[in-house]
C-alpha positions in Angstrom: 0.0 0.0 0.0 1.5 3.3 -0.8 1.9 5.3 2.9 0.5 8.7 2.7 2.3 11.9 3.2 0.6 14.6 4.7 -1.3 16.1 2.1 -3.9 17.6 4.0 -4.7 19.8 6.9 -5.4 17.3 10.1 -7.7 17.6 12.3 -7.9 17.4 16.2 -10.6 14.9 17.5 -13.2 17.8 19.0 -13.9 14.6 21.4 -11.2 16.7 22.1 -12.3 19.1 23.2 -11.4 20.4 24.7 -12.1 23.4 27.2 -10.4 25.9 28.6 -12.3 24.7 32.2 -12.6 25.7 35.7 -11.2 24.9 38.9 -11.4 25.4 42.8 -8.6 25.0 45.1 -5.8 22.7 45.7 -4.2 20.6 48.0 -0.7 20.4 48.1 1.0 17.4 46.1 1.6 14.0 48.0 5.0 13.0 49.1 8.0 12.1 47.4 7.4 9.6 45.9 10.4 6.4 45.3 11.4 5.2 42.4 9.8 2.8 40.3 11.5 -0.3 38.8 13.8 0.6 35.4 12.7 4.1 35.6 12.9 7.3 37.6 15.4 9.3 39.0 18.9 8.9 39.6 22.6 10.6 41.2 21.9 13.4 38.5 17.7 13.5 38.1 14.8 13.9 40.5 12.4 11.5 40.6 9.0 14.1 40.5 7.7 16.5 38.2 4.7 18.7 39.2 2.6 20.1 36.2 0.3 22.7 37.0 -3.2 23.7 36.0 -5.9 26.1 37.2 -8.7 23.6 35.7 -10.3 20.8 38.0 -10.2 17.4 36.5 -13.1 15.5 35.3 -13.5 11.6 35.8 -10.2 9.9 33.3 -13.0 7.6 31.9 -11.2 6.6 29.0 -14.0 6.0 26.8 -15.9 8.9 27.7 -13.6 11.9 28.5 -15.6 15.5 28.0 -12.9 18.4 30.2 -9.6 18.7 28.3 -7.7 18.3 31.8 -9.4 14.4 31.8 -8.5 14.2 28.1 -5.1 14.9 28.6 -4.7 12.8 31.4 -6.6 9.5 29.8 -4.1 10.3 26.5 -1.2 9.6 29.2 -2.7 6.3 30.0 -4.1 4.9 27.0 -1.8 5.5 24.3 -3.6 7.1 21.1 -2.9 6.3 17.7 -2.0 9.3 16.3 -0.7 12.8 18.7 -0.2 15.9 17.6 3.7 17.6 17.7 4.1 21.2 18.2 4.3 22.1 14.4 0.4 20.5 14.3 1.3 17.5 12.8 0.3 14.0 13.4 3.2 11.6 14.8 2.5 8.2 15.2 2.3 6.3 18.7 0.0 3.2 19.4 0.1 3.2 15.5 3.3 1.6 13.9 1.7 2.6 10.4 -1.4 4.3 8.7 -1.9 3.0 4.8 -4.5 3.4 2.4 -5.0 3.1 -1.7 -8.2 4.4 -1.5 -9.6 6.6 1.0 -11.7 4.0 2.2 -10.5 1.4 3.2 -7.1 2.6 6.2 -4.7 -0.1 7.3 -3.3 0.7 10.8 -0.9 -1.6 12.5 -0.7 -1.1 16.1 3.0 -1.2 17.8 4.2 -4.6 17.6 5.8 -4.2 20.7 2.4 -2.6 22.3 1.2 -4.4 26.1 -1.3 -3.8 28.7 0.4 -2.8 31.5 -0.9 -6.8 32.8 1.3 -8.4 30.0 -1.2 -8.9 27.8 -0.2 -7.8 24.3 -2.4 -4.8 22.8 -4.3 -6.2 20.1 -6.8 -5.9 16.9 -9.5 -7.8 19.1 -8.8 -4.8 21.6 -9.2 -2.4 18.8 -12.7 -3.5 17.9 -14.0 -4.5 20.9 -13.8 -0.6 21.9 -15.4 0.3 18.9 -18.2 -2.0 19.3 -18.2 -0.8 22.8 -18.5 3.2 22.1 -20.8 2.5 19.4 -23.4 0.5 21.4 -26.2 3.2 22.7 -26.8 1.7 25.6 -23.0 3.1 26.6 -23.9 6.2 26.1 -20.6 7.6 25.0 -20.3 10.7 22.4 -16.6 9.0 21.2 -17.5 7.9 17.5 -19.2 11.5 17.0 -16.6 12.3 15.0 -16.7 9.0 13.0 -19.3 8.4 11.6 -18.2 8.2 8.7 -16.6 4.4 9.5 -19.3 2.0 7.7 -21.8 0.7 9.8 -22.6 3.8 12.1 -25.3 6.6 11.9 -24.9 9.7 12.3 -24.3 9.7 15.9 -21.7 7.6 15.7 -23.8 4.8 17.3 -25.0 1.0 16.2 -28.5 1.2 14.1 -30.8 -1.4 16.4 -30.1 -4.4 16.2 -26.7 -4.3 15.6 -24.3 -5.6 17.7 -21.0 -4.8 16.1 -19.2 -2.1 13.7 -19.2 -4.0 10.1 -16.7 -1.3 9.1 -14.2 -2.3 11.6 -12.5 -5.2 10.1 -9.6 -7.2 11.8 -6.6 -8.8 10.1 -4.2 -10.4 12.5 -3.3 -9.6 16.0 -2.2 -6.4 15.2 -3.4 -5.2 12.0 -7.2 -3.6 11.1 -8.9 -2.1 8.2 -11.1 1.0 8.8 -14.0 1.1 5.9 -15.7 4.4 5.2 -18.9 4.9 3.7 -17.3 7.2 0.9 -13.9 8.4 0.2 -12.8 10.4 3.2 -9.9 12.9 3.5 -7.1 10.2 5.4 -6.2 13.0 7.5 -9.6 14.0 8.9 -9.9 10.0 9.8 -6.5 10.4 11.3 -7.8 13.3 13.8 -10.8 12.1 14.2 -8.9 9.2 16.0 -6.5 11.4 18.4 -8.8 10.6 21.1 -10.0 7.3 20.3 -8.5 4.6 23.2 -8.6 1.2 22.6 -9.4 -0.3 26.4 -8.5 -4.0 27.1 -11.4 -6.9 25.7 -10.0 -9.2 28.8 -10.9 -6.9 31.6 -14.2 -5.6 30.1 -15.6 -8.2 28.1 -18.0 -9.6 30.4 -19.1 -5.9 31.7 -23.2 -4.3 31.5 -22.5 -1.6 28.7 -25.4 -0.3 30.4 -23.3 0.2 33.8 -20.1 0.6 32.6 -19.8 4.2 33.1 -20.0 2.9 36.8 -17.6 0.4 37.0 -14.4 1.0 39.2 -11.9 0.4 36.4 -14.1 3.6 34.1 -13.5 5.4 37.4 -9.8 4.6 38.2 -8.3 2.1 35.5 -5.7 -0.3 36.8 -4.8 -1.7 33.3 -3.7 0.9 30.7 -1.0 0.7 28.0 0.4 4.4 28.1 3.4 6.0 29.7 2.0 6.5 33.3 -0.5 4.7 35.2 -2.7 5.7 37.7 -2.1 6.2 41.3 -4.3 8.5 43.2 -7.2 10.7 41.4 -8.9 13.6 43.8 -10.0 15.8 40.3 -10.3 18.9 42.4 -6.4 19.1 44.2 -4.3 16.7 42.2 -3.7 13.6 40.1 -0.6 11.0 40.8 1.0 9.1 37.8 3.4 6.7 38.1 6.0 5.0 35.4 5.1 2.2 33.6 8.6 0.4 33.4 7.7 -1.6 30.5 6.2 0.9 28.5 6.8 0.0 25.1 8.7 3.5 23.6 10.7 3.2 26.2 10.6 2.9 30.0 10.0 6.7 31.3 12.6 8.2 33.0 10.7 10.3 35.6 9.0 8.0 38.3 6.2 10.3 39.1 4.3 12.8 37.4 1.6 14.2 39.1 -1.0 17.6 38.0 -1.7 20.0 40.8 -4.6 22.1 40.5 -4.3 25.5 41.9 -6.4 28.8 41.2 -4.5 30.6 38.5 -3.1 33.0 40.5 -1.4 30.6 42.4 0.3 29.4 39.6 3.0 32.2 39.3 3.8 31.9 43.1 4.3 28.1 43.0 6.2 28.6 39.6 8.4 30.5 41.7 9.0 28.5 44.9 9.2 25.6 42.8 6.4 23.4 43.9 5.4 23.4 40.4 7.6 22.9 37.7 5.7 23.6 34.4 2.4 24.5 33.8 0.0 23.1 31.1 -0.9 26.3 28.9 -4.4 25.0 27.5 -5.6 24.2 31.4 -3.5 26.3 33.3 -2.0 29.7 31.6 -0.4 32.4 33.5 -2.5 34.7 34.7 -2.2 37.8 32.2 -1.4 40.0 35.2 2.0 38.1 36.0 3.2 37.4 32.5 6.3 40.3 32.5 7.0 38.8 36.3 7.1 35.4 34.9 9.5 36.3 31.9 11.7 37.7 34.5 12.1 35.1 37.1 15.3 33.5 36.9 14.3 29.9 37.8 12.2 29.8 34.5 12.0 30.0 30.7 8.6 30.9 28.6 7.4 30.0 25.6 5.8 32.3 22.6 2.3 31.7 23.0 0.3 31.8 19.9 -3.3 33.2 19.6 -4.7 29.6 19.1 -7.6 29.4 21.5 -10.4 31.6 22.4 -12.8 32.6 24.6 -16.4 33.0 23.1 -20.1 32.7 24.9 -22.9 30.1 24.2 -26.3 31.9 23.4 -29.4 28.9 24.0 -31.4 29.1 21.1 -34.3 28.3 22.7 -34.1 30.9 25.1 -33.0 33.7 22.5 -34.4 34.1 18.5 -31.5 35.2 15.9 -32.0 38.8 16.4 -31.7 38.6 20.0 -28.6 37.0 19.2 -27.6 39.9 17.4 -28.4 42.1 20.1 -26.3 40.5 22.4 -23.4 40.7 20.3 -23.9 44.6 19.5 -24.2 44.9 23.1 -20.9 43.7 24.1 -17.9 45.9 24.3 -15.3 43.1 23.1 -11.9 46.0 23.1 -13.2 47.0 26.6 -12.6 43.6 27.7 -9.5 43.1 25.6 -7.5 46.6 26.9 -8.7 46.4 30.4 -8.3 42.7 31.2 -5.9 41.4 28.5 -3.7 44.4 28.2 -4.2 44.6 24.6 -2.8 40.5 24.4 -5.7 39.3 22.8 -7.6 39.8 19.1 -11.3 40.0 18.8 -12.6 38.1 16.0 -15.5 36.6 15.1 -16.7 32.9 14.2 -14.7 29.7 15.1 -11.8 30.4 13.9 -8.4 32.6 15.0 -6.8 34.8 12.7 -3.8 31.9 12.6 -5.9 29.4 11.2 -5.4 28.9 7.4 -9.2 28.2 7.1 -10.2 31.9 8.8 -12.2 33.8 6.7 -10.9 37.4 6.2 -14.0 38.5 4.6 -16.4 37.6 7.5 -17.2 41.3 9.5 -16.9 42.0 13.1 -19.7 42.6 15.2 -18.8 45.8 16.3 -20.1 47.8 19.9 -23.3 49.3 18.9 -25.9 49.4 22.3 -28.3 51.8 19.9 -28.5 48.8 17.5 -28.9 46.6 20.2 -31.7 48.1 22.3 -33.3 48.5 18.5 -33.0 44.5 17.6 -34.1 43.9 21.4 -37.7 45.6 20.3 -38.0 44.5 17.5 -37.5 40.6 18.9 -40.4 41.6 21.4 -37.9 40.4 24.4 -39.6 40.9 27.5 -36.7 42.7 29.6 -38.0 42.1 32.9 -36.9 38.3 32.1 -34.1 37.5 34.3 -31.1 36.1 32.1 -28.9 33.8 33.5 -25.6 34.0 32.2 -23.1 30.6 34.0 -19.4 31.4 34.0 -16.9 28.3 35.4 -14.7 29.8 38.4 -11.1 29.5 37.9 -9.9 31.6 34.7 -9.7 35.1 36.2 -10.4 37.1 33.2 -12.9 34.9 32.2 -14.9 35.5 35.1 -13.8 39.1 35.0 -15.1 39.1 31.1 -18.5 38.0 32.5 -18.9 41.1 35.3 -18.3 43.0 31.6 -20.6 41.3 29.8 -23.3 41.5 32.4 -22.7 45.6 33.2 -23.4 45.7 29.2 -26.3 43.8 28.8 -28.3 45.6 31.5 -26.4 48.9 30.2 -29.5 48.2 27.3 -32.0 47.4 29.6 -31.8 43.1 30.0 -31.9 41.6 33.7 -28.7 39.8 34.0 -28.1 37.4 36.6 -24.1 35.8 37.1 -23.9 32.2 38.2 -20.7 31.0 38.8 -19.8 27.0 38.7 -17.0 24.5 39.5 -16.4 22.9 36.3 -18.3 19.5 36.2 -21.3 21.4 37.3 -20.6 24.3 34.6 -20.5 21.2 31.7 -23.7 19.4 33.3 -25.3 22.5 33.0 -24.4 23.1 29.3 -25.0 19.7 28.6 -28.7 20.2 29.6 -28.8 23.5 28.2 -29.3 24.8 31.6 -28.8 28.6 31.1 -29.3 31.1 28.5 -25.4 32.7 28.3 -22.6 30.3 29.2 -19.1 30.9 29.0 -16.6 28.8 27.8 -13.3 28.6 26.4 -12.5 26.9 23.0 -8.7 25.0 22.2 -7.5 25.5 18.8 -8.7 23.0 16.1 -6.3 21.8 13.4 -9.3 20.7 11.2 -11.8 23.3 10.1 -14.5 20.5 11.4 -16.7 22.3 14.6 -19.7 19.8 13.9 -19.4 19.3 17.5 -20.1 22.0 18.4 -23.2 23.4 16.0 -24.3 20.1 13.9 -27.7 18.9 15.3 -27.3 17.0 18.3 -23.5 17.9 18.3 -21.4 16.6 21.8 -20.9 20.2 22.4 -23.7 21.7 20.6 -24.5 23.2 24.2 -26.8 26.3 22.5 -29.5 23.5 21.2 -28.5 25.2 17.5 -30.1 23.1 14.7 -29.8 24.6 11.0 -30.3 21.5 8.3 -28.4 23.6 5.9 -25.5 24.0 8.2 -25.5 19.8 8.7 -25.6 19.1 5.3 -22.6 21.4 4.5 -20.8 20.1 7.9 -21.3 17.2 6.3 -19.8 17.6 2.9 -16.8 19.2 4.3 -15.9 15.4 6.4 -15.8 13.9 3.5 -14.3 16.3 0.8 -10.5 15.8 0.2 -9.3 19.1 -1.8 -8.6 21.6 0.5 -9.8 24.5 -1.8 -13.2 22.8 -1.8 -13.4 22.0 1.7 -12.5 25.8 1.9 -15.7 27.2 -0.1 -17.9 25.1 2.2 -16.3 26.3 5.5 -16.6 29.8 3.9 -20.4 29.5 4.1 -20.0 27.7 7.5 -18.7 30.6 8.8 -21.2 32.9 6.9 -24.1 30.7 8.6 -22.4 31.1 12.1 -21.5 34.7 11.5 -25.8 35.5 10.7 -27.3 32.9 13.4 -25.0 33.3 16.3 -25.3 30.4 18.3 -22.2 31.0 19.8 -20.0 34.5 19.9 -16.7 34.8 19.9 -15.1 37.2 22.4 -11.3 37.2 21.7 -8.7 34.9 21.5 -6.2 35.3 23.8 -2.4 34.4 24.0 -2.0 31.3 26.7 1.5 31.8 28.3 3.7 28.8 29.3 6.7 28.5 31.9 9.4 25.8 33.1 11.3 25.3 35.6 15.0 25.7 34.1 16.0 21.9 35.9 13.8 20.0 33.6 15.0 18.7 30.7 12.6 18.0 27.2 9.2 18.8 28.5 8.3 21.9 27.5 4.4 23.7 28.0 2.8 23.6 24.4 -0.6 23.9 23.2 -0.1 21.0 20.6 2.4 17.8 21.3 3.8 18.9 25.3 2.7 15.4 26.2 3.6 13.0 23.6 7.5 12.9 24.6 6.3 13.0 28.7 8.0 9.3 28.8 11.8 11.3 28.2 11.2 14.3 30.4 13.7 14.6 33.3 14.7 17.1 35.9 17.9 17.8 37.8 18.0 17.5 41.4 
C-alpha cells in the first residue's frame, strides 16, 4: 500500500475538546514519591515533576472523556494512535503505520511491541472491541461523534438497532485492522478524528453491562492501561498522581512520578516560583495575564511564545434567545473593553470559530462591532420581554474569564436586559451546558487543526451546548468530512462561517495568548498547546 504523506490539513478529534475549564482550590501534592523499577530518578535527576493547571479534573473515563484536563490525562494512559507535535502535525504512537489506496479502506498496525500494563499484548481484538463498545447506545458515549463516517454507524456515531458490532471495523491479524468508510474520506480527517479514540482491554471488560459501565471501578480509576504512566491517586479537584510504567513499550519513562496539581491561576506564578510546580499546562493552566512580564523575568524559569490559538467565546441557548436577540447581544458587548482592560491589549477579537492563525479563517467575515443603539433596536424589534431575568453561567477558575463575565453582564443591563451571574466548579458548569441549563454560558474553546466544529453546532452535536439546529449548516458540515481538496473544503467552511456569523449560536469574544513556563531543571518537557505530552516518557529534571 503506498503510505500517505501529509497532504492535508489534520484535524484534532473535537472529542477533544477540549475546554479551557474551571477549577477550585488545591491541596498540596503528595510525598515524594520512590522510584519505580527501570525508571525514575537517579545521582543526576529527580524523581518528581509537578505540572500545574488552574482547571479541575473530570473523571479519566477513558472512553468517555468530556474536560480537556481528563482528556489529557486519559491520553497519558491509554496511548492514542496518532498525537499531535508542536508544528500540528500527526506523529504516530500506538500506530506503527497508517496505509491506504483508496480513501476507504485505512490499514493501521498497532506497535508490535504494544502491552497492557498486565502483560497482555495490545491487540486488533482490543481495537474492535472498543469500537463496538463506544458504538453501542446503551453506553452512552459521544466517542464515535466524529466517525461516523466508518461504515456501519449513523450519524451519531452509534449501532442502528439491532446491531451488535461495527461491520466497518474489520480485523486482520493480532495487530493489523482495516477502517472502511462509507465514501472516500480525507485520510487525515480520519487520522484526527482518531487522536482521542482509546482502545481499552477486551480481557478486563468483556463480560461488563455496557449499560453500567460508566459505573464500574476500572471507568473510574483504570488499573490496566498501555500508556506511559498509570494511575495512582485521582482527587479531580487538588491533584492527580502518575506513576512510570517500566515496560512501556517507547521506552521505559525516565521520571517515576508525574503528578498535576490544580491550583487557582493566580497561584500558579507563586508556585512557579518557589518551585512546587515545575511547568504549567498552557491550554488548562495559563499564567494569569497580570503576572506574564514577572514570569518572563524570574530567573528559575524559561517561557514559551504563545500563539493566539484558543479563544474565549459565549454560548447563546437558542431556545431561550431568536437570531436577532442573538444579534443584540453581540452589538451589546464591548469586546476591546474587555481586551485593553483585562488582557492588556494580548488578545484579538474576531468573530466565528476560527483565529486569525488558522489557514481556514475567513478574512471577509465582518466584526460585530459595539453598537448598544442597534442593540436596544434588535431587542424591540425581537419583542424580548426585559423584565426576564437572564442567566448568564461562567466556570470559576480563569480570572479574566470571570472578570469578562462582570463586563458582559454591566453591558447587557447597560440596554436594559436583567442579567443574573452564576458561577460553577467545572463538572457542574458542563452538566449544566449539557442540559442546556442557562441562556449565556461561557466557555473557552482549544484551537482546532481541522476546520471540522460539527461538535459544536451540527444537530445533536457533543458540544452543541446552544441547542443550534440549521439542516443547511448539517448538510454542508457534512460535505466538508468527506471532501478531500482543501480549496473545496474551503468554499464550504466559507459558508459555514457565513451561517455562524448571521445565526449566532455562539460568539466569539477574543482569542487570547496562553502563556507557558518551566522550571529551568527539567529537561525535554516543555508547556505547548499542541504535542507537550507525547514525549512526557523522556522528560527529566535535575536534582
Amino acid at each position: 500500500m503506498k503510505k500517505l504523506k501529509g497532504k492535508f490539513l489534520t484535524v484534532l478529534s473535537v472529542a477533544l475538546l477540549l475546554f479551557l475549564s474551571a477549577c477550585s482550590g488545591s491541596n498540596n501534592a503528595s510525598s515524594t514519591p520512590k522510584e519505580n523499577g527501570k525508571s525514575g530518578g537517579s545521582a543526576q535527576f529527580g524523581d518528581t515533576i509537578v505540572v500545574g493547571v488552574s482547571n479541575a479534573i473530570g473523571a479519566i473515563n477513558p472512553i468517555n472523556t468530556r474536560d480537556l484536563g481528563a482528556i489529557t490525562l486519559a491520553n497519558i494512559l491509554f496511548d492514542p494512535f496518532f498525537e499531535p507535535d508542536e508544528n500540528m502535525k500527526f506523529q504516530n504512537k500506538l500506530a506503527e503505520s497508517f496505509d491506504t489506496k483508496d480513501n476507504q479502506a485505512f490499514t493501521i498496525k498497532i506497535n508490535s511491541k504494544a502491552n497492557w500494563t498486565d502483560g497482555k499484548p495490545v491487540t486488533s481484538e482490543d481495537v474492535k472491541f472498543t469500537f463496538d463498545l463506544l458504538a453501542n447506545p446503551a453506553v452512552q458515549s459521544s466517542g464515535l461523534k466524529t466517525l461516523n463516517v466508518i461504515d456501519g454507524l449513523d450519524e451519531n456515531g452509534q449501532l442502528p438497532k439491532g446491531e451488535k458490532s461495527v461491520k466497518g471495523i474489520e480485523v486482520v491479524d493480532d495487530k493489523t485492522f482495516v477502517i472502511h468508510t462509507k465514501a472516500p474520506t480525507d485520510p487525515n480527517y480520519l487520522k484526527g478524528s482518531l487522536i482521542n479514540f482509546r482502545a481499552v482491554p477486551s480481557h478486563i471488560l468483556k463480560d461488563k453491562d455496557p449499560a453500567t459501565l460508566h459505573q464500574d471501578p476500572f471507568m473510574l480509576k483504570p488499573t490496566v492501561s498501555n500508556g506511559a504512566y498509570t494511575l495512582v491517586n485521582f482527587s479531580g479537584e487538588s491533584s492527580v498522581e502518575l506513576k512510570a510504567n517500566p515496560d512501556y513499550y517507547r521506552g521505559a519513562p525516565k521520571t517515576a512520578k508525574l503528578f498535576f496539581k490544580v491550583v487557582p491561576q493566580a497561584n500558579i506564578t507563586a508556585q512557579l516560583q518557589t518551585g512546587e510546580i515545575h511547568i504549567n499546562y498552557p491550554s488548562t493552566g495559563a499564567i494569569a495575564i497580570q503576572d506574564i512580564e514577572k514570569v518572563k523575568n524570574m530567573a528559575n524559569v524559561t517561557t514559551n511564545d504563545p500563539k493566539g490559538y484558543d479563544w474565549q467565546e459565549i454560548y447563546l441557548n437558542t431556545k431561550t434567545f431568536d437570531q436577532k436577540m442573538r444579534q443584540a447581544i453581540a452589538y451589546a458587548i464591548n469586546r476591546p473593553q474587555l481586551v485593553e482592560k483585562l488582557l492588556k491589549g494580548k488578545a484579538e477579537i474576531i468573530d466565528g470559530p476560527y483565529t486569525k492563525i488558522h489557514p481556514y479563517f475567513d478574512k471577509n467575515i465582518k466584526n460585530y462591532q459595539y453598537d448598544p443603539e442597534k442593540a436596544k433596536k434588535l431587542i424591540a424589534e425581537s419583542g424580548w420581554d426585559k423584565s426576564k431575568p437572564i442567566q448568564v453561567n461562567v466556570p470559576i477558575g480563569n480570572q479574566v474569564r470571570e472578570q469578562s463575565a462582570v463586563i458582559v453582564a454591566e453591558n447587557l443591563k447597560a440596554v436594559g436586559l436583567n442579567v443574573q451571574v452564576q458561577k460553577f466548579d467545572f463538572p457542574t458548569h458542563m452538566q449544566k451546558g449539557a442540559k442546556h441549563d442557562f441562556d449565556i454560558m461561557f466557555l473557552g474553546i482549544p484551537y482546532q487543526i481541522d476546520p471540522d466544529v460539527s461538535t459544536f453546532y451540527v444537530t445533536g452535536g457533543t458540544y452543541n451546548f446552544a441547542d443550534y439546529s440549521n439542516p443547511e449548516l448539517d448538510n454542508l458540515l457534512t460535505q466538508g468530512k468527506l471532501e478531500p481538496d482543501p480549496e473545496k473544503r474551503r468554499v464550504i467552511y466559507d459558508k459555514v462561517q457565513e451561517i455562524l456569523h448571521e445565526d449566532l449560536p455562539t460568539f466569539t469574544l477574543y482569542s487570547d495568548y496562553l502563556q507557558g513556563a518551566v522550571n529551568k531543571k527539567v529537561k525535554v518537557g516543555q508547556p505547548k498547546q499542541f504535542g507537550m505530552f507525547y514525549n512526557v516518557n523522556e522528560w527529566q529534571i535535575e536534582k
